[in-house]
C-alpha positions as CSV (number, residue, x, y, z in Angstrom):
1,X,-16.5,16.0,-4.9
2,X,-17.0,12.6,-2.5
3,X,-13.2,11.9,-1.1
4,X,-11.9,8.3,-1.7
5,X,-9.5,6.8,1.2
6,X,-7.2,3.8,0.7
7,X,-6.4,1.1,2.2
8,X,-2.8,-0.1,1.1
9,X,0.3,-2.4,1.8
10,X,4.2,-1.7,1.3
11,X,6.7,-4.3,1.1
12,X,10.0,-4.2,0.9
13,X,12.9,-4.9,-2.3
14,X,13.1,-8.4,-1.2
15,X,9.6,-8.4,0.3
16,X,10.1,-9.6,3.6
17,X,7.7,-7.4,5.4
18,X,4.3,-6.0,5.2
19,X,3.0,-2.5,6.1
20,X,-0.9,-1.7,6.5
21,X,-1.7,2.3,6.2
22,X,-5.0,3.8,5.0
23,X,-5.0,7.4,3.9
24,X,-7.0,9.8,1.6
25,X,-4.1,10.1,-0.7
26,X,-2.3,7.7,-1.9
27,X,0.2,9.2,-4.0
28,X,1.0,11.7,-1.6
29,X,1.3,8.9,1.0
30,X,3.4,6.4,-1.2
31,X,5.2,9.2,-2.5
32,X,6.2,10.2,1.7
33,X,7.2,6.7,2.4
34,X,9.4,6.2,-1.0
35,X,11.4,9.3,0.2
36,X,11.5,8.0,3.9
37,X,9.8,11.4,5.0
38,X,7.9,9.5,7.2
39,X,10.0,7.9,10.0
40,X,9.3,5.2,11.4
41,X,8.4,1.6,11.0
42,X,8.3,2.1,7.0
43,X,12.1,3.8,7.2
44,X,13.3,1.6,9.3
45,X,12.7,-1.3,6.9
46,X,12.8,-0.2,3.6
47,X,9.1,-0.3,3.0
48,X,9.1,1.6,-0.1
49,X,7.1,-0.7,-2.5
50,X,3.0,-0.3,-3.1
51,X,2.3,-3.9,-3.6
52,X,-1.6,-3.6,-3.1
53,X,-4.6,-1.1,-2.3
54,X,-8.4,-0.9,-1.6
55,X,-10.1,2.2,-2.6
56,X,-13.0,2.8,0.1
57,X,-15.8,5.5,0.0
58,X,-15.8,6.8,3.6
59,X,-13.4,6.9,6.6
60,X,-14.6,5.0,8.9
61,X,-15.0,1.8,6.0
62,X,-10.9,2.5,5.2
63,X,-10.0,2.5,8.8
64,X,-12.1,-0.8,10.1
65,X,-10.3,-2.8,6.7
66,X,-6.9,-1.3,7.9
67,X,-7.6,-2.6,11.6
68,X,-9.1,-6.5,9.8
69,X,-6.0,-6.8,8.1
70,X,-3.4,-5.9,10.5
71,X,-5.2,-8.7,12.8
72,X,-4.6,-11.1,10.1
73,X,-2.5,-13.8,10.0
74,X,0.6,-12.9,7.7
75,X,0.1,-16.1,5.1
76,X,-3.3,-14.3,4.9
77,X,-2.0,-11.1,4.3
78,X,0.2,-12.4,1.3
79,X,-2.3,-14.4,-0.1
80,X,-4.5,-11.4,-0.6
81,X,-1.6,-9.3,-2.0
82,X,-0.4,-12.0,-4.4
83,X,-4.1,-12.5,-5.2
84,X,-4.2,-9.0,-6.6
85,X,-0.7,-8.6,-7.6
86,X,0.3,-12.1,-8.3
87,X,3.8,-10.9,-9.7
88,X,4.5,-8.1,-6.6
89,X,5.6,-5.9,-9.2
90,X,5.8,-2.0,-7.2
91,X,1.9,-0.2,-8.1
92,X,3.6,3.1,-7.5
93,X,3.8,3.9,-11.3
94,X,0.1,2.4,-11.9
95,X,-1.2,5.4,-9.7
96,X,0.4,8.4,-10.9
97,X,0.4,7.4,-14.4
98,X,3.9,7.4,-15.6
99,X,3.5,5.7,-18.6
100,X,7.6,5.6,-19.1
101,X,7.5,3.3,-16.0
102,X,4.0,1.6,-16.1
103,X,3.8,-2.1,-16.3
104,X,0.4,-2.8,-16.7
């Protein structure tokens, strides 16, 4: 079985600010930062909403994207997200499939 690690970005409710993680789970991961069990940066401000995510085939791949985009300039940053989530609308319920609370 070949793992898959992510590349994603949390915002905020009034998305203000942008979080860059990479992981080899990403509902574990989103589901640790929606219950604030990891402290930090992501607790601190509210970064609870999955507005975008990359799926990459090896670890070193996931973890140069992460570094690229955290360099980038933050009009960058939300171009990219709007460009593949033009409404911002929280992915959280795309990935683990709740259909109740899917929106596409």
């Amino acid at each position: 079985m070949l793992t898959k690690y992510y590349v994603y970005i949390l915002t905020n409710e009034y998305n203000t600010s942008l979080y860059i993680g990479v992981t080899n789970n990403l509902i574990r991961r989103i589901y640790e930062h929606r219950n604030e069990l990891l402290k930090g940066f992501t607790s601190k401000y509210k970064l609870k909403k999955l507005v975008y995510y990359e799926i990459l085939n090896d670890p070193y791949s996931a973890i140069s994207r992460e570094k690229q985009l955290k360099n980038w300039h933050s009009d960058w940053k939300w171009n990219l997200v709007k460009g593949f989530n033009p409404g911002l609308k929280d992915l959280y319920s795309n990935i683990v499939g709740d259909p109740e609370t899917s929106s596409g």
